[in-house]
N, CA, C and O of each residue as an XYZ file, in Angstrom:
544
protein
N      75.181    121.599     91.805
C      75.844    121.332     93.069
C      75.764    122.580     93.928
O      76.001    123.684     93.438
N      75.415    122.414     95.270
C      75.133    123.647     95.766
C      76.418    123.678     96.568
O      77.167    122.741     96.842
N      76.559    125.679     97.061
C      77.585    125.742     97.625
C      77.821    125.407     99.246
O      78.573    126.099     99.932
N      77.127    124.325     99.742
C      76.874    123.080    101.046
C      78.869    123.207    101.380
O      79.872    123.289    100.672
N      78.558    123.154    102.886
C      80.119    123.249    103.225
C      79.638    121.897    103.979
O      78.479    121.729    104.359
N      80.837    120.819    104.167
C      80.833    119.896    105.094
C      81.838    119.965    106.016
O      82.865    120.567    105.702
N      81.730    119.432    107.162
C      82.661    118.535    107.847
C      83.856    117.766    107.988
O      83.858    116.606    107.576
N      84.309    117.987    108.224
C      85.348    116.945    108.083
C      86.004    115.990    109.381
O      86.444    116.847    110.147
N      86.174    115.154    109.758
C      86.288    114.551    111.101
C      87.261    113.537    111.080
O      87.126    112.690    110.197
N      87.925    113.463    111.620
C      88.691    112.015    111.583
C      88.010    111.139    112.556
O      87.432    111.505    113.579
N      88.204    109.472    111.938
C      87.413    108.545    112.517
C      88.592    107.152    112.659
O      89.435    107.119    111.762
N      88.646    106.323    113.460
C      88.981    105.621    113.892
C      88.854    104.284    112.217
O      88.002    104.373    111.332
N      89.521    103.649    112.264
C      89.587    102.876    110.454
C      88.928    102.005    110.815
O      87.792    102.089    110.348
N      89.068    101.244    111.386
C      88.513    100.011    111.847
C      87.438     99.671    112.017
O      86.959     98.538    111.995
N      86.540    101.584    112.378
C      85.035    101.631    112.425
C      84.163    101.391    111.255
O      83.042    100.883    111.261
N      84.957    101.905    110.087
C      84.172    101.502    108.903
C      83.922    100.195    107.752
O      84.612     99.228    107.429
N      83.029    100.532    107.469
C      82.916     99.505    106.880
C      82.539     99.362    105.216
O      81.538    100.016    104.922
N      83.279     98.486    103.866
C      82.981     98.694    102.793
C      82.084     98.196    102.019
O      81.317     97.467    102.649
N      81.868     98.271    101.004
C      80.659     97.573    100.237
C      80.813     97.207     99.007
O      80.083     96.506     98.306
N      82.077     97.858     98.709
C      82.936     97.259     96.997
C      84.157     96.563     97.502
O      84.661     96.542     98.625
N      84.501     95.995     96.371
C      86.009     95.551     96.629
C      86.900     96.850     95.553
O      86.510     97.885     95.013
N      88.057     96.235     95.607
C      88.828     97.646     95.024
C      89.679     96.652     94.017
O      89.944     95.451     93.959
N      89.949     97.828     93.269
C      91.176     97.117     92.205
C      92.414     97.574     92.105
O      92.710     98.768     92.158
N      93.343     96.474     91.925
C      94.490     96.336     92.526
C      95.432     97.665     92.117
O      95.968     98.376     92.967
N      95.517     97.830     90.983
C      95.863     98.542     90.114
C      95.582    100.058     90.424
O      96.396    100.967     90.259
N      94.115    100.202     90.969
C      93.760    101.358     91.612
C      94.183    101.781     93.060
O      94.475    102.762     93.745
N      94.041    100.516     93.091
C      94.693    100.633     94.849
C      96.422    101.148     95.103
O      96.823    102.004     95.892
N      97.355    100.169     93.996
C      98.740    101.120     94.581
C      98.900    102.193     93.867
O      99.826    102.926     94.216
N      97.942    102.671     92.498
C      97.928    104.081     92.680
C      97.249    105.075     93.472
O      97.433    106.265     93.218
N      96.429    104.687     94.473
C      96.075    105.506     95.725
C      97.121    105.197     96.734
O      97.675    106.156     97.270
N      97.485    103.928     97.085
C      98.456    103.839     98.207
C     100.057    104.993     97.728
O     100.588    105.655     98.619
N     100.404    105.021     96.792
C     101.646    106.143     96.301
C     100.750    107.549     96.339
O     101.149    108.463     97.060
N     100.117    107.633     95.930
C      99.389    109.380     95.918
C      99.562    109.616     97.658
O      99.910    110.684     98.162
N      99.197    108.229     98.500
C      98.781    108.983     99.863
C     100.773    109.057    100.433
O     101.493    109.809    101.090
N     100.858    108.182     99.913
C     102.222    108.432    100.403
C     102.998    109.613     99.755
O     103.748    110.144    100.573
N     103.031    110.153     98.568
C     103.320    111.259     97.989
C     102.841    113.042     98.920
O     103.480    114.008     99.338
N     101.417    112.639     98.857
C     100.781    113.715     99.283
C      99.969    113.756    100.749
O      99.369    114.754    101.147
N     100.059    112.478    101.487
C      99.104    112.754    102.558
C      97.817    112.490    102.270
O      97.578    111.701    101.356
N      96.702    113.133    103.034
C      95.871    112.575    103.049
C      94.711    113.582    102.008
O      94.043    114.349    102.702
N      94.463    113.647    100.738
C      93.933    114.659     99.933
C      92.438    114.886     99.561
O      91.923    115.816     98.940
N      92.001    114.002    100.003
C      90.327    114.176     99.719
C      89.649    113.257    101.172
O      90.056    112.115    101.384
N      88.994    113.663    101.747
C      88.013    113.177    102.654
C      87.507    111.607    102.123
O      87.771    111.292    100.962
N      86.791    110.666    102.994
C      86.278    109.260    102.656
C      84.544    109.734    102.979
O      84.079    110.285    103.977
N      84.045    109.402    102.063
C      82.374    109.758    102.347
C      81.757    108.737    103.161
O      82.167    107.648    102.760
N      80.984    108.606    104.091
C      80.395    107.322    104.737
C      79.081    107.893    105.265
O      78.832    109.073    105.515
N      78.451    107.045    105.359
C      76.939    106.977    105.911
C      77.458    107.282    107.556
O      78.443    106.900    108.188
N      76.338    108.122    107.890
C      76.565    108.837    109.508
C      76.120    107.448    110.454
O      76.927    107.119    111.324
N      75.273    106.902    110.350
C      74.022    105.869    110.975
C      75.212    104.349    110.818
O      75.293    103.701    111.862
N      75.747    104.017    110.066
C      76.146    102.693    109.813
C      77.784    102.718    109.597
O      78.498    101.727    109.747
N      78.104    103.622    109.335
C      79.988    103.977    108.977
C      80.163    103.411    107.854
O      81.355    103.380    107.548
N      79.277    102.812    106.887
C      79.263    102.188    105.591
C      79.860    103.408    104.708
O      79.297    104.497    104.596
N      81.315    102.990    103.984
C      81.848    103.466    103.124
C      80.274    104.109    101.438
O      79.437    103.443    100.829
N      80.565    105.258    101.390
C      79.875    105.656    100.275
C      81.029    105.539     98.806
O      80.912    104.918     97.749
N      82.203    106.500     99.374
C      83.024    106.760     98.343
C      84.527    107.120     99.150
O      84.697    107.955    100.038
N      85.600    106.149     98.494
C      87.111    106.084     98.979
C      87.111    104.881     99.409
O      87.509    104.830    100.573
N      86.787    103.716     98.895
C      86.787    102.402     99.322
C      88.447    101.889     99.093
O      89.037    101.119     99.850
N      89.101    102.613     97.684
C      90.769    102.606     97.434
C      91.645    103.157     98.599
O      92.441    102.572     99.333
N      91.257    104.454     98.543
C      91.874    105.534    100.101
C      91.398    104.338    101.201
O      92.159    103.376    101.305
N      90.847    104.347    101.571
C      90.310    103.174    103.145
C      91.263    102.029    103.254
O      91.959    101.603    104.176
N      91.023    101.586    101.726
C      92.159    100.093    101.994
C      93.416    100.409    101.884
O      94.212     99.508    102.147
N      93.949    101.710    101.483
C      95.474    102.201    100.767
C      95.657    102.577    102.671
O      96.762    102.227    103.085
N      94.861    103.121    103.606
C      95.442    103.852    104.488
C      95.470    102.752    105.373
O      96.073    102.908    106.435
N      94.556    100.926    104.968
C      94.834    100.312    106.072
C      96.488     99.430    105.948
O      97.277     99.027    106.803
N      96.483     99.411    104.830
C      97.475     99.108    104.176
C      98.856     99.848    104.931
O      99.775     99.241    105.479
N      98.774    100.674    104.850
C      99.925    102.029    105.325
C      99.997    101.959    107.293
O     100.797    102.466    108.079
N      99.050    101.294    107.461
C      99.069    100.987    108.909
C      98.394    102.081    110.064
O      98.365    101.932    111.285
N      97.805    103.353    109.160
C      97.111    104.216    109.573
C      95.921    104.042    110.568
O      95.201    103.046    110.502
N      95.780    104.754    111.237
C      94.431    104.393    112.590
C      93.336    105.044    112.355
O      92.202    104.568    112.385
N      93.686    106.329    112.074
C      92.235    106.876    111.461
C      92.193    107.631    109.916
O      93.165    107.922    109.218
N      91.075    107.799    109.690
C      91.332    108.901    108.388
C      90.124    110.067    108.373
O      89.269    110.192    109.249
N      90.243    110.787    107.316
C      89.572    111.937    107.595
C      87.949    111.633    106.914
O      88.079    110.963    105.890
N      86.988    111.840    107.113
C      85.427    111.090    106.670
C      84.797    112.458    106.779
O      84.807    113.159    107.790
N      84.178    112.792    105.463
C      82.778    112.907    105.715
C      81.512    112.547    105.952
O      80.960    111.739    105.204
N      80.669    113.267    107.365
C      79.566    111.951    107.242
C      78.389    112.599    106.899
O      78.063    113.736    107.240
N      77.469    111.446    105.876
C      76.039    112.017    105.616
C      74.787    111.434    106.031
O      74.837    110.618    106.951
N      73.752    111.692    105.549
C      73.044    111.629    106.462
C      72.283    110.611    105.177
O      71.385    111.069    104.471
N      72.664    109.574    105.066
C      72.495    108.235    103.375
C      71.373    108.396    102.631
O      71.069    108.880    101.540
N      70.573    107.564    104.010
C      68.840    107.362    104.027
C      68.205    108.838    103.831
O      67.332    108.880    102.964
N      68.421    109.744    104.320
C      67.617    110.752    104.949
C      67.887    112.051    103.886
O      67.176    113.055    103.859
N      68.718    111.883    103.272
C      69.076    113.163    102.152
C      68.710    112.842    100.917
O      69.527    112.220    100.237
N      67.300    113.215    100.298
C      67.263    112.822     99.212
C      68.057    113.888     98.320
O      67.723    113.780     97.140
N      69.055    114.932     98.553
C      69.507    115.281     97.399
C      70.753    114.173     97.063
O      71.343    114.299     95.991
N      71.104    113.190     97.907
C      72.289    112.323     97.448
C      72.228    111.075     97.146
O      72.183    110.198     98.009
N      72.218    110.834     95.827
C      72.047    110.232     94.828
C      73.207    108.973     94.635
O      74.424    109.069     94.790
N      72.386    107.730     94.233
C      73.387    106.404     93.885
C      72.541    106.073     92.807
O      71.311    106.086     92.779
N      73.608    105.678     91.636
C      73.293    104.681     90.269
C      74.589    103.732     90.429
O      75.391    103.490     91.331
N      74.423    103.395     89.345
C      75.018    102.241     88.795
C      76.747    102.449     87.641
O      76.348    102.764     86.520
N      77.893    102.388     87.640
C      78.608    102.466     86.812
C      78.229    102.183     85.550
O      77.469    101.224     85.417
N      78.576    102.791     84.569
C      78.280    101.740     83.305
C      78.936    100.343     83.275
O      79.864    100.077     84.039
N      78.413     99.389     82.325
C      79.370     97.967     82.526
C      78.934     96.756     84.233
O      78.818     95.538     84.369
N      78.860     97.546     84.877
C      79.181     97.126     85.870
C      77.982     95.588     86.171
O      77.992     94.966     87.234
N      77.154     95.279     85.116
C      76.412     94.418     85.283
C      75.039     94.230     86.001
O      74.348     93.228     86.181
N      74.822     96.048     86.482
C      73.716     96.005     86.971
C      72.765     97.281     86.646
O      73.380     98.335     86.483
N      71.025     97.348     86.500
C      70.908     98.236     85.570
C      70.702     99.525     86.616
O      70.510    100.685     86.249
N      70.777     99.100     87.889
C      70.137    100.152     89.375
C      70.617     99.619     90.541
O      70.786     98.412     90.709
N      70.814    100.362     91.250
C      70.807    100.021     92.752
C      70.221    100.998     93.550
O      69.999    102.151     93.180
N      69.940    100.476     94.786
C      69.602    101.485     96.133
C      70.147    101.891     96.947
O      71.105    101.148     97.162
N      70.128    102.821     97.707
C      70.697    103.002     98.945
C      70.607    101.798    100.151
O      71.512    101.455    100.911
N      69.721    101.462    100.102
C      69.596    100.230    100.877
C      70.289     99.176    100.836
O      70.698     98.694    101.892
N      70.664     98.402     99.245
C      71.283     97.729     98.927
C      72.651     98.128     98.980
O      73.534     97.317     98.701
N      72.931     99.396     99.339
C      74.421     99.649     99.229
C      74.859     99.514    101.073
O      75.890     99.035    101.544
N      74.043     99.929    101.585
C      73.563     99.758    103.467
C      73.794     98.224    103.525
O      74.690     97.901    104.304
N      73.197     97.240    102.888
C      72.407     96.051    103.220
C      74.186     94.747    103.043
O      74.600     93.836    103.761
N      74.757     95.427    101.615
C      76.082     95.187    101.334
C      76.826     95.270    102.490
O      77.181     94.316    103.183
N      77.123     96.806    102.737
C      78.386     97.201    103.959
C      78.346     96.524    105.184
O      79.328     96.078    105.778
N      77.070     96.458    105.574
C      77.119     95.659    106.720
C      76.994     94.227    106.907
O      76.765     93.739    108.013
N      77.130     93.591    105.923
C      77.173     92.075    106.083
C      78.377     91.241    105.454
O      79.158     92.089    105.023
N      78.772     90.252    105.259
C      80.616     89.622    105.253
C      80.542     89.821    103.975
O      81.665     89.689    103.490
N      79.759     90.077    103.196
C      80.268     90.711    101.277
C      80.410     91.714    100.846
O      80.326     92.664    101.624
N      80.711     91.989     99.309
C      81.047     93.061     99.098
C      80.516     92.792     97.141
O      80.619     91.743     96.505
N      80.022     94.023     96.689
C      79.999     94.301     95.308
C      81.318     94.126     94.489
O      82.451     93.948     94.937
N      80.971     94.204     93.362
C      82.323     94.022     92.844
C      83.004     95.341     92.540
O      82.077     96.145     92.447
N      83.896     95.836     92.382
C      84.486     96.853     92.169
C      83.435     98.177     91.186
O      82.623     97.892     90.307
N      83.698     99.273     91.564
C      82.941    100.192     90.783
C      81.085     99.584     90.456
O      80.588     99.867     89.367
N      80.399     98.922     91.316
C      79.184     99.009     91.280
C      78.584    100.285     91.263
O      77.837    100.801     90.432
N      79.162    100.809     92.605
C      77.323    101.973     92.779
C      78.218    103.088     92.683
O      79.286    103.064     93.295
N      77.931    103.929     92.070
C      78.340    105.306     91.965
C      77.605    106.396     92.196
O      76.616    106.619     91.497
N      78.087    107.482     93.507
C      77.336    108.159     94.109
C      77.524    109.179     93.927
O      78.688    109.551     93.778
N      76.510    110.038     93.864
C      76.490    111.650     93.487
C      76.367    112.542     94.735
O      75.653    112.063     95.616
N      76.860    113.616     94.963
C      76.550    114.404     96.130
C      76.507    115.658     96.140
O      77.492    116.201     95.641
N      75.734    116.297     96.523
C      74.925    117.778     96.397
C      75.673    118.827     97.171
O      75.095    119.705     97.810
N      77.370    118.670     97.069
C      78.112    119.027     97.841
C      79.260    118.629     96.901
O      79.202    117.676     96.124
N      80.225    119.386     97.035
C      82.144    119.425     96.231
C      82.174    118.713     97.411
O      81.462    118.947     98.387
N      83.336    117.489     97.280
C      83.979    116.832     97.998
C      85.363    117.992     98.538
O      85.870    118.686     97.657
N      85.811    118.100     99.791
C      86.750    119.427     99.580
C      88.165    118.845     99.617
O      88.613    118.318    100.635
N      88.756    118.940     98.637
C      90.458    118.863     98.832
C      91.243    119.105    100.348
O      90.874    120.115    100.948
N      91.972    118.519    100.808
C      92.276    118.555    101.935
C      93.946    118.253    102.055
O      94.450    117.578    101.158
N      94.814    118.757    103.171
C      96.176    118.213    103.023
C      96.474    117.440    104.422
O      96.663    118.192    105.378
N      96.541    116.061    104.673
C      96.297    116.107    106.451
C      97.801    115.012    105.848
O      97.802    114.070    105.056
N      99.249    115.826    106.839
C     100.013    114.572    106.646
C      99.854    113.177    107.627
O      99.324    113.054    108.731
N     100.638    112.040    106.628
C      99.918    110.904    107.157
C     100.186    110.688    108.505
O      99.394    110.031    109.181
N     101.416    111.256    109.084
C     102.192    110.701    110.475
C     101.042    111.130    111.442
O     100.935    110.510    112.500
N     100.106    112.227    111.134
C      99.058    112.916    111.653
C      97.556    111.537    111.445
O      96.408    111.966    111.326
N      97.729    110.520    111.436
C      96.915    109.618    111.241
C      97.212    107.971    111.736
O      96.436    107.042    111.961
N      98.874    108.095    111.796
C      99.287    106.663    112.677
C      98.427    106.203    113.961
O      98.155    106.888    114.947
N      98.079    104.906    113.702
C      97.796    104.885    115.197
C      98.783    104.699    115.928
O      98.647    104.667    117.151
């Protein structure tokens, strides 16, 4: 992992878009963490499409919470081959693409929970943004 600094931006919620579904179980333990702590790790998304990469739990926990924007990193999906997508174990599939994870976000479906799991050539950076700082 190289020492790559990113961005961080807040984005409007509504702009993005997901490509898994989430599990329930995971979800109100992200919806209590954000309410505990605010907002603690960035949401990864494709720069070109706003397609959720990683925080598909955080996304739905903050729409949930009634929040307007949240904090995103954006990458560059297609165009960076150091950032990498496979497959969970279990998850019923033996590969996926970037494309197929693109091709997902933007159309009325969604994978099933924990499909594609993405790697990034970059530390995701810990962050503290309180939530009232995110109401719309």
């Amino acid at each position: 992992m190289s020492g790559r600094t990113v961005d961080i931006i807040l984005i409007d919620i509504d702009s993005l878009r997901g490509h898994e579904e989430v599990i329930p179980s995971n979800l109100e333990k992200r919806t209590n963490k954000l309410l505990d702590r605010g907002f603690y790790k960035p949401i990864i998304v494709d720069s070109e499409t706003h397609v959720i990469l990683d925080g598909h739990h955080k996304w739905t926990a903050a729409g949930k919470l009634g929040l307007g924007r949240v904090p995103v990193v954006m990458v560059d999906y297609l165009g960076d081959a150091s950032l990498e997508v496979g497959v969970w174990p279990d998850c019923g599939r033996g590969e996926i693409t970037k494309e197929e994870v693109l091709t997902m976000g933007l159309s009325e479906e969604v994978f099933p929970p924990k499909t594609s799991r993405h790697l990034f050539p970059f530390r995701v950076p810990s962050i503290k943004i309180p939530l009232e700082e995110l109401i719309r």
